[in-house]
Backbone as a ProteinNet text record, in pm:
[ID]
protein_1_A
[PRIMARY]
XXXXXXXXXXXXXXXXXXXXXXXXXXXXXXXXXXXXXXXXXXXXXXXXXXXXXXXXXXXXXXXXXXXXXXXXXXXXXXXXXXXXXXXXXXXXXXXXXXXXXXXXXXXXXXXXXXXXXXXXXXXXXXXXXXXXXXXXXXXXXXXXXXXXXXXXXXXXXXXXXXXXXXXXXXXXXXXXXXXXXXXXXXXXXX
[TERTIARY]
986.5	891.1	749.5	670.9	512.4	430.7	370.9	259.9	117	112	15.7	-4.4	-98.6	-76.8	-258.6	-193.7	-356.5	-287.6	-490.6	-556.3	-615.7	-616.3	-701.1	-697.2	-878.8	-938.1	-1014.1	-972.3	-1053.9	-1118.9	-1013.4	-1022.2	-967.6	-1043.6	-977.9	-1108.7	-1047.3	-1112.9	-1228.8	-1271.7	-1347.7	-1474.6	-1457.9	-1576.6	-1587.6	-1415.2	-1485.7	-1440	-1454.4	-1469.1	-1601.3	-1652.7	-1802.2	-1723.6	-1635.2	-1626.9	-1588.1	-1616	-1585.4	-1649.6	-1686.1	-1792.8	-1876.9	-1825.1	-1895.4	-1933.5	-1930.8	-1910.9	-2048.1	-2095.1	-2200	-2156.9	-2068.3	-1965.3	-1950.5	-1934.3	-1848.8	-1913.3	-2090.6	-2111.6	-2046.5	-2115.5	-2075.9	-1921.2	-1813.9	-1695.1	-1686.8	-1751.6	-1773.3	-1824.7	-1903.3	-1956.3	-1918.8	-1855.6	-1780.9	-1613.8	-1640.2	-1520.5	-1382.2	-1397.5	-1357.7	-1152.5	-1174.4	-1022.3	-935.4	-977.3	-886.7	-879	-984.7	-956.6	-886.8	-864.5	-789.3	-636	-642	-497.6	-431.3	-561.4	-497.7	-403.6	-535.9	-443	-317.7	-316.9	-196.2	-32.9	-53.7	46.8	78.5	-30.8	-38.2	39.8	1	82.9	189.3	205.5	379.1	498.8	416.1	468.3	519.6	482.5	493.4	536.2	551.8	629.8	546	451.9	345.2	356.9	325.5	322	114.8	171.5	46.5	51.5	-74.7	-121.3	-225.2	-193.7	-360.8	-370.3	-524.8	-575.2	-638.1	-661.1	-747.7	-851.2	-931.2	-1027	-979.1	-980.4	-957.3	-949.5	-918	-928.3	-794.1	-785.7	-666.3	-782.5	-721.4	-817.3	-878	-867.2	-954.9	-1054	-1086.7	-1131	-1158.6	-1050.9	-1068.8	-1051.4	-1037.2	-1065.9	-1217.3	-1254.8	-1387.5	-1525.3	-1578.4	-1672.1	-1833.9	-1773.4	-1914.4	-2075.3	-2086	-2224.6	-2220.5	-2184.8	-2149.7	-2230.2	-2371.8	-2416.8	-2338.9	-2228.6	-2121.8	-2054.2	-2004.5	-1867.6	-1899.4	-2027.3	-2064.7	-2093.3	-2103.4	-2108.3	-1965.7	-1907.7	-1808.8	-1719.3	-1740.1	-1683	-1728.7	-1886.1	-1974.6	-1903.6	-1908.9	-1891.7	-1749.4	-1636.1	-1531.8	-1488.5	-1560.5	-1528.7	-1400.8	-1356.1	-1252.2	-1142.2	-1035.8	-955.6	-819.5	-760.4	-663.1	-530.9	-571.1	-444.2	-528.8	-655.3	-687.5	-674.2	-751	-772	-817.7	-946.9	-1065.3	-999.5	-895.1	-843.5	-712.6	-671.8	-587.8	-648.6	-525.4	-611.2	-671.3	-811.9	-819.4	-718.1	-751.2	-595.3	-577.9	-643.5	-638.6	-594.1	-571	-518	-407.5	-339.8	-152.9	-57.9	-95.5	-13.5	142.5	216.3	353.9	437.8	567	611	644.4	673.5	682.6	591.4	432	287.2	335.6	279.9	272.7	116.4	160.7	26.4	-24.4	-128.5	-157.6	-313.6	-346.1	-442.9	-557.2	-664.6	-759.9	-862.6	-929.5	-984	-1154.3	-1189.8	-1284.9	-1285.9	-1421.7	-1425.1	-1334.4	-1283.6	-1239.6	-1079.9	-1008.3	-869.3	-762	-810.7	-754.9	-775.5	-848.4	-874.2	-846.9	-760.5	-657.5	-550.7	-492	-379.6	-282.4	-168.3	-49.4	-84.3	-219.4	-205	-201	-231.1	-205.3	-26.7	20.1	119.8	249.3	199.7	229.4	211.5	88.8	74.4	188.4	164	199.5	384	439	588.7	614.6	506.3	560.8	505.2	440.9	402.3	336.3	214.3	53	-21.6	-63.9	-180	-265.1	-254.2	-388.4	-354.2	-522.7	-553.5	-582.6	-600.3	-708.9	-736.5	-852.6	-941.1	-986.9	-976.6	-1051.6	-1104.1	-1172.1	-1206.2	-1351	-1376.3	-1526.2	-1517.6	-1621.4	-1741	-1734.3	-1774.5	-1819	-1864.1	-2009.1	-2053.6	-2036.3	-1903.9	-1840.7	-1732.4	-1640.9	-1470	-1436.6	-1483.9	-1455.1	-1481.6	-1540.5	-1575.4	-1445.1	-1347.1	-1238.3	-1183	-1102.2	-980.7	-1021.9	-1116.7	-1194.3	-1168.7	-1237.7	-1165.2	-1081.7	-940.8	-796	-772	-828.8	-766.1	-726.7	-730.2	-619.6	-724.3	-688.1	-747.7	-765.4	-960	-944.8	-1030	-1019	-1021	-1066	-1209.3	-1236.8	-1220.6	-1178.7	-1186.6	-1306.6	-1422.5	-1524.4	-1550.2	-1510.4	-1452.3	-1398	-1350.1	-1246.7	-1283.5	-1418.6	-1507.2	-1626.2	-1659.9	-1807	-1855	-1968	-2047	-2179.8	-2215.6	-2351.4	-2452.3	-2416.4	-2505.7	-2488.7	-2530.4	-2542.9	-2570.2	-2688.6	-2775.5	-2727.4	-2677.2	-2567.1	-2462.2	-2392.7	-2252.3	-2317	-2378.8	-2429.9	-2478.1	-2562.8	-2619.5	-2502.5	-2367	-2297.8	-2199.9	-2173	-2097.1	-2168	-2310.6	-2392.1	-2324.8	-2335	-2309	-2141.9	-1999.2	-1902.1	-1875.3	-1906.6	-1911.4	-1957.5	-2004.4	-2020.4	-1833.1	-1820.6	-1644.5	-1512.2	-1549	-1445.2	-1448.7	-1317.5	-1332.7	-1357.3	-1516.6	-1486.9	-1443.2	-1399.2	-1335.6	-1264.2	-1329.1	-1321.3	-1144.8	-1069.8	-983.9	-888.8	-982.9	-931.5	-863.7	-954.2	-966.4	-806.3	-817.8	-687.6	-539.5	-562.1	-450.5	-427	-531	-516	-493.7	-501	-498	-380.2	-282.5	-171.4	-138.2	-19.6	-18.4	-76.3	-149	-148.5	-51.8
-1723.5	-1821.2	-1777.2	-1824	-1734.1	-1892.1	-1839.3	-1940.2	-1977.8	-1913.2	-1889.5	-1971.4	-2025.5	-2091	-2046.5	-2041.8	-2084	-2221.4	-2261.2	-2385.9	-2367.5	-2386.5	-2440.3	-2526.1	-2517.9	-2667.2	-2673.3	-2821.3	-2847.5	-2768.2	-2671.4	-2600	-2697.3	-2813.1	-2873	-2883.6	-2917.3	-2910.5	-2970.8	-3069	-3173.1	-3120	-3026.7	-2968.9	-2803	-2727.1	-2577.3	-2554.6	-2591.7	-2577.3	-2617.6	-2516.9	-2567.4	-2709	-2749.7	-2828.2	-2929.9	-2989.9	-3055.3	-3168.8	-3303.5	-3410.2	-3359.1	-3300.3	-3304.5	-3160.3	-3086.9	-2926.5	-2846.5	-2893.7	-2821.7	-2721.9	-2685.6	-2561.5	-2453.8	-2534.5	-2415.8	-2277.7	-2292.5	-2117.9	-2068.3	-2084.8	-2010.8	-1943.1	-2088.7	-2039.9	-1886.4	-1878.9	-1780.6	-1648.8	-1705.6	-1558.9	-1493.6	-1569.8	-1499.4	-1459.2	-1501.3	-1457.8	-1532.7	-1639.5	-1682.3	-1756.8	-1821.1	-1818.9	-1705.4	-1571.9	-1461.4	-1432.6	-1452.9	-1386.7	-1482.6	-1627.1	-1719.8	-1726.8	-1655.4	-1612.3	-1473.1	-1417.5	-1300	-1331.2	-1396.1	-1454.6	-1577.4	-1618.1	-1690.9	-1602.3	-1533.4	-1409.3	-1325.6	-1299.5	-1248.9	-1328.5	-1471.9	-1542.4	-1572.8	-1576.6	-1644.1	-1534.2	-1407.1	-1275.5	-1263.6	-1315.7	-1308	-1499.7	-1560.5	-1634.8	-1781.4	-1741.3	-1820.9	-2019	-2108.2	-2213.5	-2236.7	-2273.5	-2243.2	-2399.2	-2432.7	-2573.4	-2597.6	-2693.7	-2698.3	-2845.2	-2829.3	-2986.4	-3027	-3162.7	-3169.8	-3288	-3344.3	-3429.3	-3519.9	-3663.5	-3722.8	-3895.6	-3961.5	-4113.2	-4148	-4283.2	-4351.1	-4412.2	-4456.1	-4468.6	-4632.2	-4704.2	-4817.9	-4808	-4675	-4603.8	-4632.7	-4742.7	-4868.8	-4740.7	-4646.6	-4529.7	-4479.9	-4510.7	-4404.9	-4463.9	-4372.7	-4437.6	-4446.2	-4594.1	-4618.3	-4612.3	-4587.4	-4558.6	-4417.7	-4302.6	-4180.5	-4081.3	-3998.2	-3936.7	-3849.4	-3788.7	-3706.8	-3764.6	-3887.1	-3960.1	-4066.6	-4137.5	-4271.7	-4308.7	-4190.8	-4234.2	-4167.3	-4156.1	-4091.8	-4174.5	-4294.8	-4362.1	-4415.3	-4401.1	-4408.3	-4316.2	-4161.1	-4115.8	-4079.2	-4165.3	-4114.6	-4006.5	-3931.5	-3787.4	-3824.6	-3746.7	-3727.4	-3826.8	-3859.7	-3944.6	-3819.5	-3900.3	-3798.4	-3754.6	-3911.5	-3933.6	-3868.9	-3808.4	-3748.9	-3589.1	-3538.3	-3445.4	-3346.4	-3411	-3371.1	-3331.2	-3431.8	-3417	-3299.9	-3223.2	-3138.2	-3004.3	-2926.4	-2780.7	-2666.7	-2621.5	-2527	-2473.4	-2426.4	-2421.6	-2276	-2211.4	-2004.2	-2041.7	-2137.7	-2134.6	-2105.9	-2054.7	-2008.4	-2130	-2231.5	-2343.7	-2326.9	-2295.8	-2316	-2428.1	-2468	-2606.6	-2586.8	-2447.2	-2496.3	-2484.6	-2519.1	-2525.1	-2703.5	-2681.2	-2791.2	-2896.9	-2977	-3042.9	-3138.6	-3178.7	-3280.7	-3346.3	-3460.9	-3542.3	-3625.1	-3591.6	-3627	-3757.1	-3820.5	-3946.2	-3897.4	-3817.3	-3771.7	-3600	-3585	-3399.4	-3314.5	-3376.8	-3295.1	-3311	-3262.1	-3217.3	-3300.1	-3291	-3358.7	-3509.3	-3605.4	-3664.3	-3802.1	-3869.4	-3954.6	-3847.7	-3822.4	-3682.9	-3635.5	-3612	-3572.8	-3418.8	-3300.1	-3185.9	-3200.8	-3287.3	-3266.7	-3267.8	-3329.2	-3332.4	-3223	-3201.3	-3054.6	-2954.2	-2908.8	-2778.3	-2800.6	-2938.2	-2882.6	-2956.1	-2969.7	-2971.6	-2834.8	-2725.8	-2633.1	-2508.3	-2535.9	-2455.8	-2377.6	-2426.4	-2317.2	-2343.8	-2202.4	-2166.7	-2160.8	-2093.6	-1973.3	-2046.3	-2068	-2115.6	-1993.6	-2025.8	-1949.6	-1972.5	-2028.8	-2121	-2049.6	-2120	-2076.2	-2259.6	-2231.2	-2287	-2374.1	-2452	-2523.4	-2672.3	-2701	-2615.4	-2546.7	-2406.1	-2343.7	-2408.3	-2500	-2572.5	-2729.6	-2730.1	-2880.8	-2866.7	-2890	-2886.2	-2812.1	-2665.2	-2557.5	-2549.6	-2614.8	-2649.6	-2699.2	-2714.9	-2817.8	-2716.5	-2759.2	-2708.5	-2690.3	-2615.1	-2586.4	-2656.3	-2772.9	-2887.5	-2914.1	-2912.5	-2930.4	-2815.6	-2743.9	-2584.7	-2495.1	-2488.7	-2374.7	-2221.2	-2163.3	-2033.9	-2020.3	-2017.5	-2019.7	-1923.7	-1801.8	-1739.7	-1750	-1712.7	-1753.6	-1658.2	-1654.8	-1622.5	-1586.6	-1545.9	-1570.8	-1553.9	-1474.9	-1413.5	-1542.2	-1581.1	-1714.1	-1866.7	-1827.4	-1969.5	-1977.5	-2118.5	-2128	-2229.9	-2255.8	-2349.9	-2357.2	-2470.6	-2475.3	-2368.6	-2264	-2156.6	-2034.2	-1921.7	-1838.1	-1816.5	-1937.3	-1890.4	-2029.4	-2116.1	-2209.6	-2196	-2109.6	-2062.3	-1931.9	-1823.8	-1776.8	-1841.6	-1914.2	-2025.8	-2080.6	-2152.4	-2189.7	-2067.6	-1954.6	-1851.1	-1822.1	-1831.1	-1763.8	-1878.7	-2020.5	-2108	-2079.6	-2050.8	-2109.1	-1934.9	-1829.9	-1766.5	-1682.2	-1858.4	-1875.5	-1948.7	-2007.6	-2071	-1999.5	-1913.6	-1839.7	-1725.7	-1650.9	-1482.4	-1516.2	-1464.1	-1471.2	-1303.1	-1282.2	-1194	-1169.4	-1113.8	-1091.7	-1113.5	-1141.9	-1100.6	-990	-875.4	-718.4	-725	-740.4	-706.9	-785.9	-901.5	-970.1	-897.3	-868.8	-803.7	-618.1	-568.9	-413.4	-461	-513.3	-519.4	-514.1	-412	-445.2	-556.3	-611.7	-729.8	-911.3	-872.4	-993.7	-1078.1
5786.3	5735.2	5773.1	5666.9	5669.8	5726.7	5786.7	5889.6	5814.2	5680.3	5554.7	5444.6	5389.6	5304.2	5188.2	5087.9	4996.9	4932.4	4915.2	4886.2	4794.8	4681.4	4571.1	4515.3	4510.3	4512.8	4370.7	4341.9	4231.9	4102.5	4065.8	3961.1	3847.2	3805.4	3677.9	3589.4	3433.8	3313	3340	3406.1	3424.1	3498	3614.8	3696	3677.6	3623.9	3601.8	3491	3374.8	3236.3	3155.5	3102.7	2990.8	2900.4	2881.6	2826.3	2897	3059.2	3134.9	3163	3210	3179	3287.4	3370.7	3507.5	3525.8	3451.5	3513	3564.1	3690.9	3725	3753.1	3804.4	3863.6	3780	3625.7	3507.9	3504.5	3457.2	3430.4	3549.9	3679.1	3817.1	3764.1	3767.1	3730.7	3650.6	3549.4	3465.1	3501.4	3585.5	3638.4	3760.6	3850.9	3957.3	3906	3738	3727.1	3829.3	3836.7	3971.1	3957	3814.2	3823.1	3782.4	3768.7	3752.3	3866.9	3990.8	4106.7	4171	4148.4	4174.6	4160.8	4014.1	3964.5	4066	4083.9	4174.1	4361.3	4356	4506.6	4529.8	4382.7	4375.2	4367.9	4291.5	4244	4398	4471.5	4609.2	4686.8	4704.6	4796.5	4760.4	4655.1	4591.4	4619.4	4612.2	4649.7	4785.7	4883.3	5008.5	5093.5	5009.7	5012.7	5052	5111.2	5128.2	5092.3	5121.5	5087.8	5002.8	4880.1	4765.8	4730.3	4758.8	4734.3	4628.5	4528.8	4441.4	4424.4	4535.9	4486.1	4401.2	4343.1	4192.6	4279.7	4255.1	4295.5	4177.5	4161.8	4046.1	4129	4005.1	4008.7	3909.1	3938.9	3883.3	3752.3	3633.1	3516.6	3551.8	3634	3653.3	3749	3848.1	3943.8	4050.1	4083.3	4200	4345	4335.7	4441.1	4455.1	4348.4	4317.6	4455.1	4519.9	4547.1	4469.1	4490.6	4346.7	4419	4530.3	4567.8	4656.7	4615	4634.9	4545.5	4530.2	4530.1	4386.5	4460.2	4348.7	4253	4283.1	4204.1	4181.1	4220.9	4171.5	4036.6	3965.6	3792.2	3703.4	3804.1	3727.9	3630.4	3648.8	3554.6	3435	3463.6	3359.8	3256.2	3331.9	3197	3127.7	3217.7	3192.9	3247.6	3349.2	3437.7	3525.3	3550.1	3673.6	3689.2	3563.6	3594.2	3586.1	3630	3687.7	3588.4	3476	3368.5	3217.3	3259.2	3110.8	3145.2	3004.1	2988	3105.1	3141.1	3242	3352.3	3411.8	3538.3	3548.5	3433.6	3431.3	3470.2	3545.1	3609.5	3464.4	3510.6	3424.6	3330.4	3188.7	3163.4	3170.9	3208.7	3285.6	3421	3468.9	3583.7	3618.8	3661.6	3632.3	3758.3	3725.1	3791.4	3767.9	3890.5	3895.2	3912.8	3860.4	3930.5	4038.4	4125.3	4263.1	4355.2	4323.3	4343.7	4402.9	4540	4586.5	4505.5	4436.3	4397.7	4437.9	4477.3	4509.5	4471.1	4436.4	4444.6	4551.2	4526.4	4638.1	4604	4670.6	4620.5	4672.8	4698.3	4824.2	4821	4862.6	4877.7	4922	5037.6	5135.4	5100.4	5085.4	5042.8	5214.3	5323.8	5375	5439.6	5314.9	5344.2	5233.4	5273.6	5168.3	5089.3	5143.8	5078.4	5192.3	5137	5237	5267	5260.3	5280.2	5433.6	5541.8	5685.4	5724.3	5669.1	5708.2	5618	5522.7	5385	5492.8	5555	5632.8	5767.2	5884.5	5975.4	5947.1	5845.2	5851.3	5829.1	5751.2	5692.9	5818.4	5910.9	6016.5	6012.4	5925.4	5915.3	5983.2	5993.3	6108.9	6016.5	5934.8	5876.9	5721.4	5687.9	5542.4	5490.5	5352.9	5274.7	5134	5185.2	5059.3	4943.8	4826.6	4699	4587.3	4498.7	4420.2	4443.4	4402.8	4369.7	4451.6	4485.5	4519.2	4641.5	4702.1	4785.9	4875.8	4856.9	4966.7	5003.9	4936.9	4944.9	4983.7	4909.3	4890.4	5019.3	5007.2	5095.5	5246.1	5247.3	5356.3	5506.4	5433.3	5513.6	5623.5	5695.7	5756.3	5918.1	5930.6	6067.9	6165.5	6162.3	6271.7	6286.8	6220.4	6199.4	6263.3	6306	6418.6	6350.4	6205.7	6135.5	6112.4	6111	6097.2	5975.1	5928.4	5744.2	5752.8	5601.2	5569.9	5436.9	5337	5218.8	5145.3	5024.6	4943.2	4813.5	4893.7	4821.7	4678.5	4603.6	4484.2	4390.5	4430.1	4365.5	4422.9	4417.2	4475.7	4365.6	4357.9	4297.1	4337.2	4304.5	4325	4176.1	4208.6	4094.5	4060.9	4179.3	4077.4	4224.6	4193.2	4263.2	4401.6	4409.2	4547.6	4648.1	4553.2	4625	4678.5	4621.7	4653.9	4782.1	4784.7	4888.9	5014.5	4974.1	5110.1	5186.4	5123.5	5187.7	5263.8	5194	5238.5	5407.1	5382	5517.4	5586.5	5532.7	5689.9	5693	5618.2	5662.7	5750.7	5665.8	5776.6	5944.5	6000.4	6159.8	6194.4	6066.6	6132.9	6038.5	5970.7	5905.1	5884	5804.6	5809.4	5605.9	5601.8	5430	5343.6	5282.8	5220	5049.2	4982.3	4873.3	4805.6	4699.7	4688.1	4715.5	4614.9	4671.5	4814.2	4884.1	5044.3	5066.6	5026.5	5018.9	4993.1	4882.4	4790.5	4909.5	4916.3	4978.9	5116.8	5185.3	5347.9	5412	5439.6	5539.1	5621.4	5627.1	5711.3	5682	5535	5486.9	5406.7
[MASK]
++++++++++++++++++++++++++++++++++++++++++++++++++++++++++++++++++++++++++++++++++++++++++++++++++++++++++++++++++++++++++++++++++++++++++++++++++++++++++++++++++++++++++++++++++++++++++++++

């Protein structure tokens, strides 16, 4: 049993698709090229047996979850963004989602926070994360304080634009090892 797990986050129609209500994320998506390198480290971990998680950010369609005075998600119902039973809330559809892809739903940024991934990792006995998807200086952010050893995926991350997704890379790596896909895929022992 592997002590390993990837996380991806919030790769749905709604925030990394040009045709998404919300998609500040999408060009980025596009230009880091970011769910092929997403697809790459999925295929990697499934390979090695890994426990592969994908969270979606989303709402129930009356959005009695949503927080309505929240900066990010407070109009989301305005515009119909991020329900979990439409379109919007389904994963990218280049995303190569498996059924035995642990899935799960989040109400909030942070993936372990209203969501069974705390208790998903330590029944399954992970140490070591390794994060991908949107946003870079949000979503990605998680795990650190929970003690697990994370590892980014920078490649298969975005954020609202270039120098956003960099800015946050400089701060997460003071608490993580960040690292390209490749590096992923070629490295002995991963």
């Amino acid at each position: 049993m592997t002590n390993k797990a990837l996380l991806v986050i919030d790769f749905i129609k709604d925030l990394a698709h040009p045709d998404g209500k919300v998609a500040a994320c999408s060009r980025h998506v596009q230009e880091q090229d970011a769910i092929t390198h997403a697809n790459q480290a999925l295929a990697h971990a499934r390979a090695r047996g890994w426990l592969v998680i994908l969270v979606k950010v989303g709402f129930e369609a009356n959005y009695h979850l949503q927080p309505k005075g929240s900066p990010i998600f407070g109009r989301a119902q305005e515009f119909g963004a991020l329900r979990l039973d439409g379109e919007g809330g389904e994963f990218h559809p280049e995303l190569e989602v498996q059924a035995t892809d642990l899935v799960l739903e989040k109400p909030r940024v942070s993936p372990f926070y209203g969501t069974s991934l705390e208790p998903a990792l330590r029944v399954n006995g992970i140490e070591h994360l390794y994060l991908c998807g949107i946003s870079t200086s949000w979503a990605i952010q998680a795990g650190h304080d929970r003690d697990y050893r994370i590892t980014i995926l920078e490649d298969a991350c975005a954020a609202a634009d270039a120098g956003e997704h960099h800015g946050a890379l400089r701060m997460l790596g003071r608490i993580a090892e960040v690292i390209r896909v490749e590096q992923l895929i070629s490295e002995q022992g991963r």
